[in-house]
Each structure stands twice: as structure tokens, then as C-alpha cells.
C-alpha positions in Angstrom: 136.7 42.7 170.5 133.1 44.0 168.9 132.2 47.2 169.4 129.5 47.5 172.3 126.0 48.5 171.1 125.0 52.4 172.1 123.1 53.2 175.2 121.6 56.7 174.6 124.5 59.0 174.5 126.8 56.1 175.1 129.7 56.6 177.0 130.8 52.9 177.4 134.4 52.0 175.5 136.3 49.4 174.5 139.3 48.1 177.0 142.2 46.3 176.1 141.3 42.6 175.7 144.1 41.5 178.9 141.6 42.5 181.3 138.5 40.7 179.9 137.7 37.6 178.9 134.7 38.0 176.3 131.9 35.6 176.1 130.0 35.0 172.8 126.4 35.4 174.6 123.0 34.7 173.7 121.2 37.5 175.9 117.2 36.4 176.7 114.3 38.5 177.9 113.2 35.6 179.5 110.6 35.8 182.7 112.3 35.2 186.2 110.6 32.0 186.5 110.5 31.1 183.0 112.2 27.6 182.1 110.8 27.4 178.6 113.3 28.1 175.4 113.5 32.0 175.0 112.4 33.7 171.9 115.3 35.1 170.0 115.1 39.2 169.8 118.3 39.6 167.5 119.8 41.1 170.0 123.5 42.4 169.4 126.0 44.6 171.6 128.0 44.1 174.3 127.3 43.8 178.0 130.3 44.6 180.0 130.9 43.1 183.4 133.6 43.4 186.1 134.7 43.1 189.5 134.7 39.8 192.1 136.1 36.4 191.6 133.7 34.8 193.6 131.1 35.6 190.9 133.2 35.3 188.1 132.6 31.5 187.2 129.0 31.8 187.8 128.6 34.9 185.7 131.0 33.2 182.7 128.8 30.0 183.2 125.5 32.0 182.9 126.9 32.9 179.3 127.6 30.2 178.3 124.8 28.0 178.6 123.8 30.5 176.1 126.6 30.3 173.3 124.6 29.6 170.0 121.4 29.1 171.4 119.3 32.3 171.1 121.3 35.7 170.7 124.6 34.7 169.1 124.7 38.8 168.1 125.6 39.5 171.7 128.9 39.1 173.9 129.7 39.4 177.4 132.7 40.3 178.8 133.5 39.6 181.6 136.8 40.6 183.8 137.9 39.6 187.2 139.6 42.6 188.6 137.5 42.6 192.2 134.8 43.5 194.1 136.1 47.0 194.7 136.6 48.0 191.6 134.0 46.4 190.0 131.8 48.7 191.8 134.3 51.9 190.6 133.7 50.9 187.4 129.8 50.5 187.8 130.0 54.1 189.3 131.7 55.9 186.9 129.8 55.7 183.3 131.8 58.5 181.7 135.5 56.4 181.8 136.7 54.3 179.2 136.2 51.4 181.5 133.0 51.8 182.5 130.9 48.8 183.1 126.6 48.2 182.8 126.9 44.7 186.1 129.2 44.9 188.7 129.9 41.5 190.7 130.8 41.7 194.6 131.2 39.4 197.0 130.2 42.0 199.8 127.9 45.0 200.0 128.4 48.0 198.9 130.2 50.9 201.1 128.2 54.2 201.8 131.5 55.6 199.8 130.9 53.4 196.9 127.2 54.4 196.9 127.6 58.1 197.1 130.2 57.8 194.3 126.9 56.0 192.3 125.0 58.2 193.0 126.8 61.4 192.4 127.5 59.8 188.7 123.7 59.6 188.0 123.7 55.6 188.2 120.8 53.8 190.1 122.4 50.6 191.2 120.3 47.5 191.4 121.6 44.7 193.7 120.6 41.2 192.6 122.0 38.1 195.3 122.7 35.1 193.1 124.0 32.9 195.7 125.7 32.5 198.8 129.6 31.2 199.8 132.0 31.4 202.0 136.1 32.8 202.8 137.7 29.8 203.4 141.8 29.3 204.5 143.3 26.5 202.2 146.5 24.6 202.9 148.2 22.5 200.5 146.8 18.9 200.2 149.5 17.2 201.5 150.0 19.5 204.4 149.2 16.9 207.9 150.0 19.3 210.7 146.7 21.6 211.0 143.0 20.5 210.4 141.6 23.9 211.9 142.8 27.2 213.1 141.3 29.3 215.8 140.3 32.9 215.5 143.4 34.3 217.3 145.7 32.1 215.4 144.2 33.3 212.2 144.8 36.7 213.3 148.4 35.7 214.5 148.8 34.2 211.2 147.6 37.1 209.4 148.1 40.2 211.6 150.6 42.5 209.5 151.9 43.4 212.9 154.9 41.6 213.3 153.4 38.6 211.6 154.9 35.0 212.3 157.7 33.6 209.7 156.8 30.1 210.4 154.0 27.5 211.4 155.8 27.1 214.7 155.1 30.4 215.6 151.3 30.1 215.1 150.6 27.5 217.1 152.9 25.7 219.6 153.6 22.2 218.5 153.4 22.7 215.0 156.9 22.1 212.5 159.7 24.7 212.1 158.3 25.1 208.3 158.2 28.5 207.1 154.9 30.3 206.2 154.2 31.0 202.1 151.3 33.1 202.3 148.9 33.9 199.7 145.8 36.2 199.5 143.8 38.1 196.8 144.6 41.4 195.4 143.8 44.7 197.3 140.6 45.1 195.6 138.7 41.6 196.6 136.0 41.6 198.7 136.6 38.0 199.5 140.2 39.8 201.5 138.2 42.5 202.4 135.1 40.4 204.4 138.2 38.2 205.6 140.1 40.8 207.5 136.9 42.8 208.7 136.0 39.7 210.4 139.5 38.1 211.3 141.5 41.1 211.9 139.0 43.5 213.1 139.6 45.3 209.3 143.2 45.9 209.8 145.8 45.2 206.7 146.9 41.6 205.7 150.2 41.1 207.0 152.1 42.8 203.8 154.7 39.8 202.7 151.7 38.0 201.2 151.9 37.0 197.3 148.5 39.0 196.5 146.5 38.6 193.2 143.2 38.9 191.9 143.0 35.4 190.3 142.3 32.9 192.9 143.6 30.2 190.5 146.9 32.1 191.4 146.5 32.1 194.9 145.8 28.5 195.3 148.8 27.4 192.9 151.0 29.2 194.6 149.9 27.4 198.1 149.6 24.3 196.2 153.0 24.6 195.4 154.6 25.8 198.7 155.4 23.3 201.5 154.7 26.5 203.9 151.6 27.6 202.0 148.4 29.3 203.3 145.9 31.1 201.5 142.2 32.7 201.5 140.0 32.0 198.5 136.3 31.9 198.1 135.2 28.1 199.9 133.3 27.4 196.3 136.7 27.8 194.9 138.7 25.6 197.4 136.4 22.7 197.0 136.5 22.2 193.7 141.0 23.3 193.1 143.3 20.7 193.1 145.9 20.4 195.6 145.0 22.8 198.5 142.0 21.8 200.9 140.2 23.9 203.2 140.6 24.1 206.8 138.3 23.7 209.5 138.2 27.7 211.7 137.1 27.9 215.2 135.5 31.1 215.9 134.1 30.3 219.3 131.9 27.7 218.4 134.4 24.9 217.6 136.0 24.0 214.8 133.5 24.4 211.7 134.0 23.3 208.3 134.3 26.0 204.7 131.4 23.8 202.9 128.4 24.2 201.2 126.7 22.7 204.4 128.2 25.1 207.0 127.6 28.0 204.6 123.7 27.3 204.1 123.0 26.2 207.7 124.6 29.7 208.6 127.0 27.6 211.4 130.1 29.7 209.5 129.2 32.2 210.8 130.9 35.8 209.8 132.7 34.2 207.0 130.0 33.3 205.2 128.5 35.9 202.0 126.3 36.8 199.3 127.3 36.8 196.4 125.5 39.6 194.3 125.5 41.7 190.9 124.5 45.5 190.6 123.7 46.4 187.8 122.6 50.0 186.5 119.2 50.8 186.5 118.9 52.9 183.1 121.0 49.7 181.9 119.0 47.3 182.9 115.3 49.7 181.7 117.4 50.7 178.3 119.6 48.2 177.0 117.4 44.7 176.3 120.9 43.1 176.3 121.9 44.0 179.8 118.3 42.9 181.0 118.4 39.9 179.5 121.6 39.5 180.8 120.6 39.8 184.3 117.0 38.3 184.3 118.8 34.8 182.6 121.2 35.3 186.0 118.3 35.7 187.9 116.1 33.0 186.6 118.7 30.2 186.8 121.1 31.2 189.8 120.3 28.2 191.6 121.3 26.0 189.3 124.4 28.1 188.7 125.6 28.1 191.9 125.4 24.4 192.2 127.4 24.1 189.1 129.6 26.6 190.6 130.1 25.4 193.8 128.3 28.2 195.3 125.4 27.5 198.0 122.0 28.6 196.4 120.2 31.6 197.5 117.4 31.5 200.2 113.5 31.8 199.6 114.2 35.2 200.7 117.3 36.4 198.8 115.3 35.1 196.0 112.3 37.3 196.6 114.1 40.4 197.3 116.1 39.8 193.7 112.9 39.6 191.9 111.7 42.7 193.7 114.7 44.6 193.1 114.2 43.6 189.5 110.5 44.9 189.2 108.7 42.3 190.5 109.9 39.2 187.6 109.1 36.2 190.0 108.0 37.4 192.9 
């Protein structure tokens, strides 16, 4: 892995590649709104990114597109290790994994702010699109097309939590439960039990990991299985589809439609990046970075899976930004 490029005094290192997967980049000081071919700066350095899943394809894809085309001197690394500590990371500029963009799939805690700004850093939040936390069976699985609130919490409570389907709904097979979730540090678990299980713990025999390629493999594979992974995730893994969650309303559909109509309700997100002001003003890498997210997150999302952002979102990340395409 390259060396990143100095910010000031720079206090940004190196981490050990396992965490990260690194990007060759072509970073663009492109307007908001621009859709013309950017101007290569000869930009080099490297823009460190961590934290939620749910942004991670989006982010990766955002690099991409740019592999070769204008700034071939600059990388982006980018590593999945959650919303939580994405946001450590972004917080704490003096510690060898320090990052300049945080990705989280939910808003920051007043903790998590306070820690920012104790550190010195300004963060900016930037929604790229929206999604939703949806419960994924395996595909062959014929017993339940939707689950109600209370049996999502029955299903998930960590208080004496049930060992089989039977037990979650009556009627349904004597097959036992294989649950999977993501890791402690998601915000994707994190929105699902604030809303599901009034922000108590996951029940604790759940196979937990960051990489929701992991979580849905392992349901894939279970005859039992259950699992919660971002809805722009579920519709596009193989073997596992969503199910249908009745929150009061009826039973509702994880899809892009229910998501952007707002009939999810609670389990629907943004999906946003912080990044460090004195990043974004100081290093033209990290700008560019963000203002190329910014300029095409629609079309990201789409190719994502994500739901893009509203008129609104839109507006507020251009103000956020300084005012780029407002």
C-alpha cells in the first residue's frame, strides 16, 4: 500500500492491508452538478475511508468509475469495518488508523460528536442515498412471506430467544432457527434493534460479522436461516430473499419502492459520509473525492441498489458542502 500524501502536520498512517481494500482512484475537483470530463490536477495521495457496509459498494463504485481516467496518482481505500467505528476512526486523527470519510448508515450519536469535536475535527455529513434493514430468509425457505413486529422481536429478543420457527409463530415447521446479523459495530444492527427491539441487544447466539456477504451466505446455506442485511444488499444476493414486516400497517415489502415512498417506515435510512472539514478545505484529494460522490450519488445508488436521495437530501449535501449545487 502507497504511502498517503501529508495533510499539514499529518498524522494519518498506514494500516495493515486485511482491513482495506485499496482502490486505484482518479480523484476530480469536479462541480456538484458538473457532468462534463474533469480536468486532471495530478493529484496523488491516499484518501482513507471506513466504516458501514451499506455504503461500501457505492463508495468502491464511485472509485472506480474513475480507475485510469483522470487522477491515476491517487488511491482510495476503503474498509468495511461499520458504522460505529467508522465514525471512531473519523474522530480520532492522531491514531494509526485514523480516517479523512467516514460512511454510516445512521446519524451520528451526541457521544460520537463530542468525541469529534474534542479531537479538533469538523465533521461534514453528506446523504448519498437512502435504503432500508431488511430480514432475508433463504430462497427456498416456503413457510413465512412476512413477519410482524412482535414476532421480529420474539425472533430477535436476546431474552430467552426462540430455538426454532415453531416457536415464532404458531403453525410454522419444527425447523430450528440459524440466525445471522452484522457485527456489533453496524449501524444497519444498530437502527434494526432501536426500532425492533426498543434498542435492546440481539439475541447473543447469532453468527455476527461485518461483511454482509457473510451474513447472507451463511442464511443461504442454513435450512433454519434468518438474517438482517441492508434491503439494497438482499435484492441483489443470491439465495436469500427479503421478507415482507408488518409494523402496524400491514405487511410491507424491503424494496426500493417502499423505501422511497417512505411506507417502510422506521426501517428505512440515509445513507451518508462525514467527512472532515480541514480534509475536505486542505487535501484536493479528499474534496475531490467527496464532490465526485456528491455529483453522481444518484446514479450510484441505482447501480448500487440503493434508493436515490430526495430533492431535499440533495440540497442540504450541497449546502453542507459550501454551496457546490445548490
Amino acid at each position: 500500500m502507497s504511502a498517503a500524501a501529508p495533510r499539514g502536520a499529518a498524522t494519518r498512517r498506514s494500516r495493515p492491508a486485511v482491513a482495506a481494500l485499496l482502490l486505484s482512484a482518479t480523484a476530480v475537483a469536479l462541480a456538484a452538478c458538473s457532468d462534463g470530463p474533469p480536468a486532471t490536477q495530478g493529484l496523488t495521495g491516499t484518501v482513507r475511508v471506513a466504516g458501514s457496509s451499506s455504503l461500501a459498494p457505492l463508495v468502491r463504485a464511485g472509485a472506480a468509475d474513475l480507475v485510469g481516467d483522470v487522477e491515476p496518482g491517487v488511491q482510495v481505500d476503503v474498509a468495511v469495518t461499520g458504522t460505529a467505528d467508522g465514525l471512531r476512526r473519523l474522530c480520532a486523527p492522531a491514531t494509526p488508523d485514523a480516517v479523512e470519510v467516514a460512511m454510516a448508515s445512521r446519524e451520528p450519536t451526541a457521544e460520537e460528536l463530542a468525541a469529534c469535536e474534542a479531537a479538533g475535527v469538523e465533521p461534514v455529513e453528506v446523504v448519498l442515498a437512502r435504503d432500508g434493514v431488511a430480514v432475508v430468509v433463504p430462497a427456498r425457505n416456503d413457510w413465512v412471506r412476512c413477519l410482524t413486529g412482535t414476532e421480529l422481536a420474539r425472533l430477535w429478543s436476546s431474552d430467552d430467544p426462540p430455538a426454532t420457527w415453531a416457536e415464532v409463530r404458531d403453525g410454522l415447521p419444527e425447523v430450528a432457527l440459524a440466525p445471522y446479523a452484522p457485527g456489533p459495530a453496524s449501524g444497519t444492527a444498530e437502527v434494526f434493534a432501536a426500532e425492533v427491539l426498543d434498542g435492546g441487544p440481539l439475541r447473543p447466539d447469532a453468527a455476527r460479522s461485518e461483511d454482509d456477504a457473510v451474513v447472507v451466505e451463511g442464511v443461504a446455506a442454513s435450512p433454519g436461516g434468518v438474517g438482517v442485511v441492508p434491503s439494497s444488499y438482499a435484492g441483489r444476493a443470491a439465495g436469500v430473499r427479503a421478507v415482507a414486516v408488518d409494523l402496524g400497517d400491514g405487511c410491507v415489502a424491503s424494496d426500493a419502492r417502499s423505501v422511497d415512498d417512505g411506507s417502510y417506515g422506521p426501517l428505512a435510512r440515509e445513507l451518508r459520509v462525514l467527512v472532515d472539514r480541514a480534509a475536505y478545505d486542505d487535501d484536493r484529494s479528499v474534496r475531490a473525492l467527496v464532490d465526485l460522490l456528491h455529483a453522481r450519488a444518484d446514479a450510484l445508488a441505482e447501480s448500487t441498489g440503493a434508493v436515490p436521495r430526495s430533492a431535499a437530501q440533495r440540497t442540504a449535501a450541497a449546502r453542507a458542502l459550501g454551496g457546490a449545487g445548490a
